[in-house]
C-alpha positions as CSV (number, residue, x, y, z in Angstrom):
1,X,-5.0,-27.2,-5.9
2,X,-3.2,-26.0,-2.6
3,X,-4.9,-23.2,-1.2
4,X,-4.0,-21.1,2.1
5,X,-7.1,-19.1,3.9
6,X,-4.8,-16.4,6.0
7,X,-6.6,-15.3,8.7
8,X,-6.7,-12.5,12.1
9,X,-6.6,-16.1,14.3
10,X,-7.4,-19.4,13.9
11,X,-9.3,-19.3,17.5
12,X,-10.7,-16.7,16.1
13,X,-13.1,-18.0,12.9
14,X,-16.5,-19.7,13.4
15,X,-18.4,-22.6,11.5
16,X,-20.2,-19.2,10.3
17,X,-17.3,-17.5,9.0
18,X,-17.6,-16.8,4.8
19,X,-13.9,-18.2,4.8
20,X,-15.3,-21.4,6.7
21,X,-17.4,-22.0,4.4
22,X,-15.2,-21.5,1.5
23,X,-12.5,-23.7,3.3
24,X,-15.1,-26.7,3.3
25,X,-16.2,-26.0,-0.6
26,X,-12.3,-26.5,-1.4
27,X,-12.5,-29.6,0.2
28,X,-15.7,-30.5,-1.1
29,X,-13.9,-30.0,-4.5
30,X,-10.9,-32.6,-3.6
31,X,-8.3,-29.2,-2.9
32,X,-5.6,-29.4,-0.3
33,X,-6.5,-26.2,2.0
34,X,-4.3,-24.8,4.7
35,X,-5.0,-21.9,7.4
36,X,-2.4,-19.0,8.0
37,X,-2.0,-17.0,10.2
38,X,0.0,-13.2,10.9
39,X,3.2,-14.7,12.6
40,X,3.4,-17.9,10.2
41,X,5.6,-16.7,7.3
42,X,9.8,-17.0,7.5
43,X,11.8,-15.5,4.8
44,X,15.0,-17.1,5.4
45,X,18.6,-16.2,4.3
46,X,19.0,-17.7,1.2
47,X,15.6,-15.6,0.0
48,X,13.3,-18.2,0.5
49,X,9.5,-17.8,2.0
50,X,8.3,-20.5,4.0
51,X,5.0,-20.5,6.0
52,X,4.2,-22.5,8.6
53,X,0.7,-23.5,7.5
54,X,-1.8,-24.8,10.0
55,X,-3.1,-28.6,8.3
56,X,-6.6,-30.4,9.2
57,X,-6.8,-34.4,9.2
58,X,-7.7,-35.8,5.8
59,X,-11.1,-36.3,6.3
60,X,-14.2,-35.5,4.3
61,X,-16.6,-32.8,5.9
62,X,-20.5,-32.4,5.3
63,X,-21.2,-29.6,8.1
64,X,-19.3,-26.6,8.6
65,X,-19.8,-27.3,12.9
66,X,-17.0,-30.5,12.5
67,X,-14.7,-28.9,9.8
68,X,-14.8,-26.1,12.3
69,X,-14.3,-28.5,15.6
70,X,-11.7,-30.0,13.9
71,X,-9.5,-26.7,12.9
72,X,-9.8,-26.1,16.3
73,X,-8.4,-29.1,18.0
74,X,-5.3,-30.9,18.4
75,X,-6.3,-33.1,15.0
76,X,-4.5,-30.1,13.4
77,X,-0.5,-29.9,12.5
78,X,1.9,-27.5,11.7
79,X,3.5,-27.5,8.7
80,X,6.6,-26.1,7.5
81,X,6.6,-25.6,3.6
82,X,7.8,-23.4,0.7
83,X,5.6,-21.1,0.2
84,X,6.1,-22.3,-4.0
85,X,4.2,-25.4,-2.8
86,X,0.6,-23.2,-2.7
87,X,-1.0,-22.7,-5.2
88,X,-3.6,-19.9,-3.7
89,X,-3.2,-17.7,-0.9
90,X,-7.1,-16.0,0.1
91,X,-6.5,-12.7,2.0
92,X,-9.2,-13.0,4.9
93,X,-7.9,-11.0,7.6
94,X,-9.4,-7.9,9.0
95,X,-6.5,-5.7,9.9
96,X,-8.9,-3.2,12.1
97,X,-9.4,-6.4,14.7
98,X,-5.5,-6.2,15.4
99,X,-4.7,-2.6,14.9
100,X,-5.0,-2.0,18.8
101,X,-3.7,-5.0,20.2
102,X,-1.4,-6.3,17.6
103,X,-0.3,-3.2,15.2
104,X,2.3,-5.7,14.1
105,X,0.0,-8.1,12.5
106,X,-2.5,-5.4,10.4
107,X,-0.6,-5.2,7.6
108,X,1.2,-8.7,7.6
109,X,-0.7,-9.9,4.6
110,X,-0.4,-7.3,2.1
111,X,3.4,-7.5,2.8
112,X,4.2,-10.9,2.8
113,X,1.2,-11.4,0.3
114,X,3.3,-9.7,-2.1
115,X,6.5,-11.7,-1.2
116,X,4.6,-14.9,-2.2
117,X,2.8,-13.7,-5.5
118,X,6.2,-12.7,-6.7
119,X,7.4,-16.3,-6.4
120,X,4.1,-17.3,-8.3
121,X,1.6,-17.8,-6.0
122,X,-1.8,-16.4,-6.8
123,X,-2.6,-14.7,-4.2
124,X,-6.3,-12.5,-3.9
125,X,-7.3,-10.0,-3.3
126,X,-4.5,-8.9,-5.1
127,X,-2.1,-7.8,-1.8
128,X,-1.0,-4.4,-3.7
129,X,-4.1,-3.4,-4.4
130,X,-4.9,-4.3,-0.4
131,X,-2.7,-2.0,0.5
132,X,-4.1,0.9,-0.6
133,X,-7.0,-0.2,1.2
134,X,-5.7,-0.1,4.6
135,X,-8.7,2.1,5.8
136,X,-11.9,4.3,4.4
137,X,-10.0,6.6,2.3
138,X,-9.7,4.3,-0.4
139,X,-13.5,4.8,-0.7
140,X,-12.8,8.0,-2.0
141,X,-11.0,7.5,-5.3
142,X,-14.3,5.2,-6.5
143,X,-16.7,7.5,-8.5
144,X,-18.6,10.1,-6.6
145,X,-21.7,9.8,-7.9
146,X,-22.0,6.4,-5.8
147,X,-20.4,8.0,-2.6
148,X,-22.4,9.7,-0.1
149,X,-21.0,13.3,0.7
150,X,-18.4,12.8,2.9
151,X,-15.6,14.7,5.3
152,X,-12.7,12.9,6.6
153,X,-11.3,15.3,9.4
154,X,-9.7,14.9,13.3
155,X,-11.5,18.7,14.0
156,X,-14.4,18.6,15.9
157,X,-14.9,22.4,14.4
158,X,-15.1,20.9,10.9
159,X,-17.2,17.9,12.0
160,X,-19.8,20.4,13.4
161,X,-19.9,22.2,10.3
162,X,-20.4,19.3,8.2
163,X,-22.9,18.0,10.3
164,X,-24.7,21.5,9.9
165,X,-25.2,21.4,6.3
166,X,-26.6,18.1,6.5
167,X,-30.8,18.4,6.6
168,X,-30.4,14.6,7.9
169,X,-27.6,14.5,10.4
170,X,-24.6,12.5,9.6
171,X,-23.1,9.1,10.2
172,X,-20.0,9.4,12.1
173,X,-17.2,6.9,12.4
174,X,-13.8,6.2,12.6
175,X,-11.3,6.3,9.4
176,X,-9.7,3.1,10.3
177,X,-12.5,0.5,11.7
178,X,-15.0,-2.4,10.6
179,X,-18.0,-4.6,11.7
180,X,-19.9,-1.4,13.1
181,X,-17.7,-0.4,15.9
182,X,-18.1,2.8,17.0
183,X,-20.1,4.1,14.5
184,X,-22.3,6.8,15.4
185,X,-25.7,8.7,13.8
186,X,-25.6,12.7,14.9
187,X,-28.6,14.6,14.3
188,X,-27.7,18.3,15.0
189,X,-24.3,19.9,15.5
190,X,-25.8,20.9,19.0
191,X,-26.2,17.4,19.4
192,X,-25.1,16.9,23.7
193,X,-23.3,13.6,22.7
194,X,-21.4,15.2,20.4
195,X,-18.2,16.1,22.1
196,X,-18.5,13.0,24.5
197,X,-18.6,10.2,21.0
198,X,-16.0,13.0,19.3
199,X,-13.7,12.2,22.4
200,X,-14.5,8.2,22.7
201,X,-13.8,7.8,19.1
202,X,-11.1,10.5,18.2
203,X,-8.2,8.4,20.1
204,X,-8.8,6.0,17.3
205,X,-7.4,8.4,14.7
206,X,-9.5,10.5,11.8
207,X,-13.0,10.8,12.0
208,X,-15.4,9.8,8.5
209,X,-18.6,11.9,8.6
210,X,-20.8,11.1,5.6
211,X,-24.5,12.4,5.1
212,X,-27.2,10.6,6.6
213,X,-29.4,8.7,4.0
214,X,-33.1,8.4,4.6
215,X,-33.2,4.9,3.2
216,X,-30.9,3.4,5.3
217,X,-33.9,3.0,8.2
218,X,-34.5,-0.2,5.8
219,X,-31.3,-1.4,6.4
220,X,-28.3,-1.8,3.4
221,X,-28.3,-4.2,1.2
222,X,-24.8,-6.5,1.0
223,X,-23.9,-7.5,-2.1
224,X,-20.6,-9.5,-2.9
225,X,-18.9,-9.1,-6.5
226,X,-16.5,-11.7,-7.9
227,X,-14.4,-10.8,-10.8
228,X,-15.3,-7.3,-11.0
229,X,-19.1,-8.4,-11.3
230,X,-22.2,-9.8,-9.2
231,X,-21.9,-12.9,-7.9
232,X,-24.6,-15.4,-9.4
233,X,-25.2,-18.8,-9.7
234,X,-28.4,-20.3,-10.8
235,X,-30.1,-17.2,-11.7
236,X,-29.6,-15.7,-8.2
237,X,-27.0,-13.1,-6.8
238,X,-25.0,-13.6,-3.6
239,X,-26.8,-10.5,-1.7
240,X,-29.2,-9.9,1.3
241,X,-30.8,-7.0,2.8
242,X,-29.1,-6.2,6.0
243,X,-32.0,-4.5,8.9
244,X,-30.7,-2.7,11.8
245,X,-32.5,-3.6,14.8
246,X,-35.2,-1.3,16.6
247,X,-33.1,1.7,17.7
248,X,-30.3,0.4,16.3
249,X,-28.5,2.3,13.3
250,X,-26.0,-0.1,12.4
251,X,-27.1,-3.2,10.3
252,X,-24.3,-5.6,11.3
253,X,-25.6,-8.9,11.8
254,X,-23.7,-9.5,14.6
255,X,-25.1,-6.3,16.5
256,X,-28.5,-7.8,15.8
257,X,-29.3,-6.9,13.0
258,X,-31.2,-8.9,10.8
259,X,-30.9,-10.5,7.2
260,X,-33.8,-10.8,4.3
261,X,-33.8,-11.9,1.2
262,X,-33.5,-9.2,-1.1
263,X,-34.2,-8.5,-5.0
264,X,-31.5,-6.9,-6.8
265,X,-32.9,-5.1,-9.7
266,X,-31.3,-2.6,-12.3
267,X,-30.7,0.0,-10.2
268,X,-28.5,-1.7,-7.6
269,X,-26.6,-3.3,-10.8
270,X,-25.9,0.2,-12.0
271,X,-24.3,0.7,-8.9
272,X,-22.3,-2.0,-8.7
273,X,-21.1,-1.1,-12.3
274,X,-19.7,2.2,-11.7
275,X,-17.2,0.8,-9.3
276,X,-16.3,-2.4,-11.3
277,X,-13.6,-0.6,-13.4
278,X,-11.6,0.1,-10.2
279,X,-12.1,-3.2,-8.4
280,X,-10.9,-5.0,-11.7
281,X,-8.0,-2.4,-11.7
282,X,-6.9,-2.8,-8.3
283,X,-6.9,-7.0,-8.7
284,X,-10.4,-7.4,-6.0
285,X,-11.0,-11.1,-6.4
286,X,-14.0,-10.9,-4.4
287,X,-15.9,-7.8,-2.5
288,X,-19.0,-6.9,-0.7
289,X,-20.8,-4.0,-1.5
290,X,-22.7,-2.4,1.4
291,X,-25.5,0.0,-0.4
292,X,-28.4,2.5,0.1
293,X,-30.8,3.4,-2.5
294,X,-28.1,4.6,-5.3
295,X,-24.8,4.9,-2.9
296,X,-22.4,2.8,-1.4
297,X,-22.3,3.3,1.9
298,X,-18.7,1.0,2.2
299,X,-16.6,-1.5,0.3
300,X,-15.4,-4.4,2.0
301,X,-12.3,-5.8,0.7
302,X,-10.6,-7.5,3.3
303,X,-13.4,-10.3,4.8
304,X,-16.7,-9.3,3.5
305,X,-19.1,-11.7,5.2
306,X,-22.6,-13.1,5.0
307,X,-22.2,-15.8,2.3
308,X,-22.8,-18.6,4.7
309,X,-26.6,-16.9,5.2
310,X,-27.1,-16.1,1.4
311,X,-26.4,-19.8,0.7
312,X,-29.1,-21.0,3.1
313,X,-31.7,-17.9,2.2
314,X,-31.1,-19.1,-1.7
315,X,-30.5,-22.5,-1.6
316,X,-27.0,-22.3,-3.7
317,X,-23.5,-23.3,-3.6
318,X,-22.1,-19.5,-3.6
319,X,-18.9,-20.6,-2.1
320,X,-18.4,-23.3,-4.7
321,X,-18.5,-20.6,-7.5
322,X,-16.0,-18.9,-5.6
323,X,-13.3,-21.9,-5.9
324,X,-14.7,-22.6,-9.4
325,X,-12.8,-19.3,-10.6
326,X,-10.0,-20.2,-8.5
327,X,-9.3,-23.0,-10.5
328,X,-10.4,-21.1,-13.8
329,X,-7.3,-18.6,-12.5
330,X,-4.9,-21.4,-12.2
331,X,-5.9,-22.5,-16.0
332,X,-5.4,-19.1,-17.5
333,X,-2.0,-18.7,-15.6
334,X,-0.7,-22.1,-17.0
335,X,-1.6,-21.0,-20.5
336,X,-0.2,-17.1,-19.8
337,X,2.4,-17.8,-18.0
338,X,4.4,-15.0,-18.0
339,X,2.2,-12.7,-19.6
340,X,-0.3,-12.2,-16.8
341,X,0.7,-10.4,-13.4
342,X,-0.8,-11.4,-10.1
343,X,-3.2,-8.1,-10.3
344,X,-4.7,-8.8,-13.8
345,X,-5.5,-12.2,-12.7
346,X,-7.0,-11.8,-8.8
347,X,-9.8,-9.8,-11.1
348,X,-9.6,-11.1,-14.2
């Protein structure tokens, strides 16, 4: 199997990255992987798509620190292929990191993602259903029993008034963002920061206030799904307990924030179910669920993250499930040829 991680940057990943790791458990399985990146694809005149793919040194790797040393050095090569000769394209690009800097780039996947499952590439998470997942608002067509109340506003008079009704306070953020940035907790209406975080954050587009949850002090739990379902392998699930730091409310690891092992009992299932018909649906391949008590809080779709430390806490080969239904996919399309789009099987 050929398969093509498309990434923000390739300066960019780290030996901790999820997609590193999955990169090194396709090689571990003998697969051919490649690394793309937003200004990489050429559709030419005569209608064909060509990528020029980023190719590592055919070596074996044990540790993610020299697969990673490697992708970063001159051992690499560019390649200039059809993008027919791939077998899998894996969407892991965060289009928030490039929407200020690069607003070309946030939606370069999902378009040409599209262009390359219509030659017959399998390409996940399913690039149509991506883009309706450009920013938060996709939240809101998943059940609301698992969504915490919400407004989605750029009035500071309506974000007040929300904020009012809420005996908690409110989380404020903005509509279009990831990995905690700018993400705010406001406990009163009459709250002196108010206007100054309404100001920093407003350039950035619509506001997302949703009602502050209790539970949250704990932290969120992340939980990844694959195929519509809970990631598992040997009787555990792919999921950890994300704590915010002292004073902290976000629960990003990378804003120190800590990670614990976590038990996932019936409760956070039945969460997890009551979206599955839409992930499924929309051709998610593989997701992580951010949730509190019995809400989810957000639904990461683009690069969820954290499998690297779940593999360690657990002991297991997550990543190697992962590229197990890859090449269960493949299988099923070579059977179903032309009876299965590129949607039904991402999720299927």
């Amino acid at each position: 199997m050929r398969i093509a991680f498309f990434v923000n940057s390739i300066e960019g990943e780290t030996p901790r990255y999820t997609t590193t790791l999955l990169a090194l458990a396709a090689l571990s399985r003998g697969h051919e992987i490649y690394y793309l990146t937003p200004g990489d694809f050429v559709l030419r005149a005569d209608n064909s798509l060509m990528v020029r793919a980023t190719v590592l040194p055919g070596t074996t790797y044990k540790k993610l620190e020299t697969f990673h040393k490697d992708l970063q050095s001159d051992k690499t090569k560019i390649e200039t292929i059809d993008v027919r000769e791939i077998d899998v394209i894996f969407l892991r690009n965060d289009p928030a990191q490039d929407a200020a800097e690069r607003p070309w780039a946030t939606h370069v996947g999902a378009m040409f993602g599209r262009l390359a499952s219509e030659r017959g590439v399998l390409v996940v998470n399913d690039p149509t259903g991506l883009a309706l997942a450009q920013n938060k608002l996709y939240f809101q067509d998943f059940p609301e029993s698992v969504r915490p109340i919400t407004l989605i506003s750029k009035s500071i008079e309506e974000i007040r008034a929300f904020i009012e009704k809420q005996p908690m306070g409110a989380i404020v953020k903005p509509l279009q963002g990831s990995g905690g940035k700018n993400v705010f907790k406001i406990d009163s209406p009459k709250d002196a920061n108010l206007n100054q975080i309404f100001e920093a954050v407003s350039g950035e587009g619509y506001l997302i206030a949703q009602g502050y949850l209790p539970e949250a002090k704990a932290g969120d739990i992340r939980l990844f799904v694959m195929n519509g379902k809970p990631l598992k392998r040997d009787g555990k699930y792919a999921a950890f307990r994300r704590v915010p730091a002292k004073g902290e409310v976000r629960s990003n690891i990378h804003v120190a924030g800590t990670a614990e092992i976590v038990e996932i009992n019936d409760k956070i299932l039945a969460v997890a179910e009551m979206v599955r018909p839409k992930l499924v649906q929309d051709g998610m391949f593989l997701v992580g669920l951010d949730i509190v008590a019995d809400k989810i809080l957000e639904i990461n779709v683009f690069t969820p993250g954290g499998l690297s430390s779940m593999s360690e806490m657990y002991q297991t080969d997550f990543a190697e499930s992962v590229i197990l239904a890859l090449e269960n996919k493949l299988t099923i399309r070579e059977a179903y040829p032309a009876s299965v789009s590129n949607r039904q099987l991402a999720a299927l």
